[in-house]
C-alpha positions as CSV (number, residue, x, y, z in Angstrom):
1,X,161.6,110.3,157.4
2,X,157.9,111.3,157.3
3,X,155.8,108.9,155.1
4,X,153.0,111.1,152.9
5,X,149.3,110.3,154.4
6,X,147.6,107.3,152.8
7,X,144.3,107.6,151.8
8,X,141.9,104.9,152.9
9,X,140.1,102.7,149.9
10,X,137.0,104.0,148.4
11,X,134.2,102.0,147.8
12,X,133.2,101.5,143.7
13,X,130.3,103.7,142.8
14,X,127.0,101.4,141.7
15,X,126.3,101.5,137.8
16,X,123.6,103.5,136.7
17,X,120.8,101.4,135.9
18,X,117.7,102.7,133.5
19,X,114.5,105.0,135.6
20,X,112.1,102.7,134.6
21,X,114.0,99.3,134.2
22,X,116.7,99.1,138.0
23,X,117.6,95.7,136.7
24,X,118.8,96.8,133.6
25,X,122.7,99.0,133.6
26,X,122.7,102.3,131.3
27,X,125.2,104.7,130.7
28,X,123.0,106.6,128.7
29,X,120.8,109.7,129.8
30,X,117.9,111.9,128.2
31,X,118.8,114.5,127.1
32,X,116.0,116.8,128.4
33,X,115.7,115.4,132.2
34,X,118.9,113.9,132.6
35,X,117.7,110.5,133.8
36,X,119.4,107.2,132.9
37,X,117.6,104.9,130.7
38,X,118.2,101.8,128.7
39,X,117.4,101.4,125.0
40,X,113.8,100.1,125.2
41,X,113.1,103.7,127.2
42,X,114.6,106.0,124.8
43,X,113.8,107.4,121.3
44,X,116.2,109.5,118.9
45,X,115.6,113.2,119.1
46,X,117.0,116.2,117.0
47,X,119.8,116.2,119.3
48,X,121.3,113.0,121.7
49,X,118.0,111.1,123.0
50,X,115.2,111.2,124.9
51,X,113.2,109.4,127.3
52,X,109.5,108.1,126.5
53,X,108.2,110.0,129.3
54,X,109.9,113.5,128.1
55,X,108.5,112.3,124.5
56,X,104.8,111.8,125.9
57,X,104.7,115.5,128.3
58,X,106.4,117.5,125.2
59,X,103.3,115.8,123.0
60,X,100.9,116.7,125.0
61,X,101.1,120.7,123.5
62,X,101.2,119.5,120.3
63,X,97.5,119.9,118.4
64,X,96.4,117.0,116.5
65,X,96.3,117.2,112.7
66,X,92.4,118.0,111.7
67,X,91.2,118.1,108.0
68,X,89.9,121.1,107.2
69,X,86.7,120.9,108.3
70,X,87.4,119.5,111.2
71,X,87.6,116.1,112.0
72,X,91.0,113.6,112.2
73,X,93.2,113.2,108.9
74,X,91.7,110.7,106.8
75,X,95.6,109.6,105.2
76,X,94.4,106.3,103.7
77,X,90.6,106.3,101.4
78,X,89.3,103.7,104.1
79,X,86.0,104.6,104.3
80,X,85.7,104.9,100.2
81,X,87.3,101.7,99.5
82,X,85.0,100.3,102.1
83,X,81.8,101.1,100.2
84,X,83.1,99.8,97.1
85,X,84.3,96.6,99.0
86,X,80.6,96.7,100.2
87,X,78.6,97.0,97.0
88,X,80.8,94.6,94.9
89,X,80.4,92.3,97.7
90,X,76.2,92.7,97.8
91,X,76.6,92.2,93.7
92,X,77.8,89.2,94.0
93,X,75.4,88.1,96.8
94,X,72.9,89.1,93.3
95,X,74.5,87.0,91.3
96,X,74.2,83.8,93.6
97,X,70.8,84.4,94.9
98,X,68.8,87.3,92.5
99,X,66.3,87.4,94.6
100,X,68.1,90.3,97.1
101,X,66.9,93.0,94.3
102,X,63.4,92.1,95.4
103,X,64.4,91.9,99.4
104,X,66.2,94.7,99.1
105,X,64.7,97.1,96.3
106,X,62.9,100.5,96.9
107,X,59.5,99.8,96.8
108,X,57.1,102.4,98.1
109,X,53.7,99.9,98.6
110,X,53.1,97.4,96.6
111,X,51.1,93.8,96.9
112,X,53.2,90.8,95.5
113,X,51.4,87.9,94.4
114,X,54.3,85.7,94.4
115,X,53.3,85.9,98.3
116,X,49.7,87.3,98.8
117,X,51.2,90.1,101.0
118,X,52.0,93.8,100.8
119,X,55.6,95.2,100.4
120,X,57.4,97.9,100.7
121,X,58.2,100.9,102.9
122,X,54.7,101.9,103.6
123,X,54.1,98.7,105.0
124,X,57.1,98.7,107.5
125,X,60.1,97.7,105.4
126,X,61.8,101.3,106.2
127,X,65.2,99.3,105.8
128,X,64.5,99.7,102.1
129,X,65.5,103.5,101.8
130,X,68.9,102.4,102.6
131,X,69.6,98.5,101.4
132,X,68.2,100.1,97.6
133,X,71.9,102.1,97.7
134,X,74.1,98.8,97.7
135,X,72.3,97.5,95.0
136,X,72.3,97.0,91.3
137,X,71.0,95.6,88.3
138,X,71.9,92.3,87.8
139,X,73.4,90.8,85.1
140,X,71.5,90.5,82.1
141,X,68.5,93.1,82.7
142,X,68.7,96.8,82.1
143,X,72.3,98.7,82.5
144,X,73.9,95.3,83.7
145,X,77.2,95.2,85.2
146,X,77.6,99.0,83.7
147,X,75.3,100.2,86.3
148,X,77.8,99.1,89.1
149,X,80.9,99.5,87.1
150,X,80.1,103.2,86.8
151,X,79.0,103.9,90.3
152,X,82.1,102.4,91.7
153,X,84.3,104.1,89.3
154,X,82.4,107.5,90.5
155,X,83.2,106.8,93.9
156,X,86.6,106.2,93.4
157,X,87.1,109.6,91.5
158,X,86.0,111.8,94.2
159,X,85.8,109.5,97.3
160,X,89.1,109.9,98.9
161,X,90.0,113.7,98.0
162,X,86.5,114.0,100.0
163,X,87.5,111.9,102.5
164,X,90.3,113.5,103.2
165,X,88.8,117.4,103.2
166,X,85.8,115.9,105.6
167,X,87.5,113.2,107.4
168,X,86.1,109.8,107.8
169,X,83.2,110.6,109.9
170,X,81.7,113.3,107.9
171,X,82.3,111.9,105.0
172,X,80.0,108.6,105.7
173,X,77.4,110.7,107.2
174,X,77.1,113.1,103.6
175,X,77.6,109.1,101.8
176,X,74.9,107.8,103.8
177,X,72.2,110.9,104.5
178,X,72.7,111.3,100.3
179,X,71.8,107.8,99.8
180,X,68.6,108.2,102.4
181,X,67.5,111.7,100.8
182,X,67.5,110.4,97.5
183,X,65.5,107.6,98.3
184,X,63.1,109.9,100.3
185,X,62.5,111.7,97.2
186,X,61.9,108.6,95.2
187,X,59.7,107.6,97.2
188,X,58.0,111.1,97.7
189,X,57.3,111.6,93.7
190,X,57.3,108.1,92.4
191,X,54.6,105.7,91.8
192,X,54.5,103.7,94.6
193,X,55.2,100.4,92.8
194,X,58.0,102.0,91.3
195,X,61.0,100.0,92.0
196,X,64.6,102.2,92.6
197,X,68.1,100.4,93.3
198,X,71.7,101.5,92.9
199,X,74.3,103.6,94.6
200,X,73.9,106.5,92.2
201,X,71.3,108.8,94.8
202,X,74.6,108.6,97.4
203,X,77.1,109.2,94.2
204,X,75.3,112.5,93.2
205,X,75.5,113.5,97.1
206,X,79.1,113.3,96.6
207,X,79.2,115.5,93.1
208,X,77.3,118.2,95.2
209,X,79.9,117.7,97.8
210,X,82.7,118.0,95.9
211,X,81.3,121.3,94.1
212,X,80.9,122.6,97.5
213,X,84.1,121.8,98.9
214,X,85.9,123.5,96.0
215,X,84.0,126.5,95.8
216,X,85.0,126.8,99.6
217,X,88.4,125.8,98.8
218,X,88.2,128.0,95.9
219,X,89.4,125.6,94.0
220,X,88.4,125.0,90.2
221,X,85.3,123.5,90.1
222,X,84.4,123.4,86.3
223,X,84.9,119.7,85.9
224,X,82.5,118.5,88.9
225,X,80.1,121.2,86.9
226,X,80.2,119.2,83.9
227,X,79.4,116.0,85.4
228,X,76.6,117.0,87.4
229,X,74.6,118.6,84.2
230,X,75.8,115.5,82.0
231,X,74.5,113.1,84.7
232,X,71.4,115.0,85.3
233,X,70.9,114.7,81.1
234,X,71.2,111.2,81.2
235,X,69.4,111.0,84.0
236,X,66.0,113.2,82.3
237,X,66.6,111.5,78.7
238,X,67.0,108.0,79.6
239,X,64.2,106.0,80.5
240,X,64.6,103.5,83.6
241,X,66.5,105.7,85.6
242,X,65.4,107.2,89.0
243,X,65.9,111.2,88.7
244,X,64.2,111.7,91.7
245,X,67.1,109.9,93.8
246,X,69.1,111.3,91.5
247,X,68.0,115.1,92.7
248,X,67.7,114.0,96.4
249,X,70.9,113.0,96.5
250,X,72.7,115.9,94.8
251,X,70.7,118.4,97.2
252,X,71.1,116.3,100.7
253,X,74.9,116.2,99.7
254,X,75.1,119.5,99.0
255,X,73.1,120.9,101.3
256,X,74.8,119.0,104.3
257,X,78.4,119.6,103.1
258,X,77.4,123.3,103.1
259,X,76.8,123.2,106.7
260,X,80.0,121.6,107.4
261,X,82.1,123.7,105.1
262,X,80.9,127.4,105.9
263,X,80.1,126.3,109.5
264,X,82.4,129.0,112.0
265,X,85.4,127.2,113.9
266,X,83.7,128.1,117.4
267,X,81.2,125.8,118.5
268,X,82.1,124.2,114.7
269,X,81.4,120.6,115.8
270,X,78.2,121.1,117.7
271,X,77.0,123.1,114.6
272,X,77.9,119.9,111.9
273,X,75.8,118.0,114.8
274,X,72.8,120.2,114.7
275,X,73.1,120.5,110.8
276,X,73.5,116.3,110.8
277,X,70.2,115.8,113.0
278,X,68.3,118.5,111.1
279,X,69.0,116.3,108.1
280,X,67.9,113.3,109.4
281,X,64.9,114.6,110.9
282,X,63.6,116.5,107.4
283,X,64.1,112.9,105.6
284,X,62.6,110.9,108.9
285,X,59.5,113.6,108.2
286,X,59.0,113.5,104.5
287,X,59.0,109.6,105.2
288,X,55.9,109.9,107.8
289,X,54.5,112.2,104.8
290,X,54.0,109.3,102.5
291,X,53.4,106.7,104.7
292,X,50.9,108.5,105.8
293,X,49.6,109.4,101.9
294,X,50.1,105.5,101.2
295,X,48.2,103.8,104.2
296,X,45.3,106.6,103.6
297,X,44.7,106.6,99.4
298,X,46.7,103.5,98.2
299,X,47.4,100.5,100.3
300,X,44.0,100.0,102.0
301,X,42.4,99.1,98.3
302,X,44.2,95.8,99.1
């Protein structure tokens, strides 16, 4: 009787073990390449699973999120709640040692005789256009703790809608080139031992920034209207405010905005650039103006 053929033994085919991880055993595949891979390798897709490496080549077609001026996707107000974090934190330095208002103050040239010497911007302290915008009056003299209270609350309001429609970068350069132009102007029209200090030059930057955002947006901008003429009344009727940093900060604002706004998408980036530097160099120039007006007519009497 004829026996059927036998069949010799196979050997046991290995486990599949993960691409990236041989020491690790996976019966699971991508579902794009195919490939084994264990669970630190794979990520949940639409359909089945894929692999990190099918994740990170099908990402690098996607376009990142801009706002809508360009720029990355500010989601979170950091930048806003930054400056306030800042300026509450330079009140307070006020409050424990008032003599930063006269460190730090907006003074165009004038001799202190508390210290026999000349001070102010004229005389090299340039770091004065910028330090007056962090801070305020101090407790107990002139608007008090209202004059940082409504700053702050200002910048709240309209900081991170802005932040968001500029992104993070633009948005400190219109905060901080706002804050510098209306302390140029100051310093352009006002005596020079005139004292300016508070936030509200950069503030009024961000009110003509908002009214130009909306009216590219076309998006209602009656309200933003309204406070800038009921701020600019206060600002004419009330003595002991600064309407000259007031105005240089609303037009620097506005004016730089503008150019990142209506600026074409080609070349869009290197135009903001150019527009950014054009700013700068305008304020560095009306600066070299005064100095130069200072040295020449008032300082050298001392």
């Amino acid at each position: 009787m004829t026996q059927p053929p036998q069949h010799a033994p196979q050997p046991d085919e290995p486990a599949p073990t993960c691409y990236r991880h041989p020491n690790r055993i996976s019966y699971v595949s991508c579902v794009r390449c195919g490939r084994h891979a264990c669970p630190d390798c794979l990520r949940p897709a639409a359909v089945g699973q894929q692999c990190v490496d099918c994740i990170r080549e099908a990402n690098k077609g996607t376009r990142r999120a801009t706002a809508p001026f360009g720029g990355g996707v500010a989601r979170r107000p950091v930048v806003t709640y930054t400056l306030v974090a800042l300026n509450v934190l330079v009140y307070i330095i006020e409050i424990v040692y008032p003599k930063t208002v006269d460190y730090g103050g907006l003074i165009g040239g004038y001799y202190d005789g508390s210290i026999h010497a000349l001070i102010g911007v004229a005389v090299g302290d340039v770091y004065r256009l910028l330090s007056n915008a962090f801070i305020h009056e101090p407790l107990g003299s002139g608007f008090g703790i209202f004059h940082i209270a409504f700053n702050m609350w200002a910048l709240i309001v309209v900081g991170p809608a802005l932040e968001a429609m500029l992104g993070r970068l633009r948005f400190v350069a219109v905060y901080l080139l706002s804050a510098l132009g209306g302390s140029v102007l100051f310093y352009l029209l006002a005596p020079p031992n005139s004292l300016a200090i508070g936030a509200s030059g950069a503030i009024f930057g961000l009110f003509g920034a908002w009214f130009v955002v909306a009216r590219r947006l076309r998006l209602d901008s009656r309200m933003v209207v309204l406070l800038i003429v009921l701020n600019l009344v206060i600002s004419f009727t009330v003595s002991g405010i600064a309407w000259q940093a007031h105005i240089g900060g609303l037009v620097t604002g506005a004016a730089l905005t503008a150019a990142y706004a209506y600026a074409p998408r080609a070349n869009r980036t290197l135009i903001q650039a150019g527009a950014t530097v054009a700013v700068v160099v305008l304020l560095i120039a009306g600066v070299v103006v005064r100095d130069y007006q200072l040295v020449n007519t008032v300082i050298l009497r001392f």
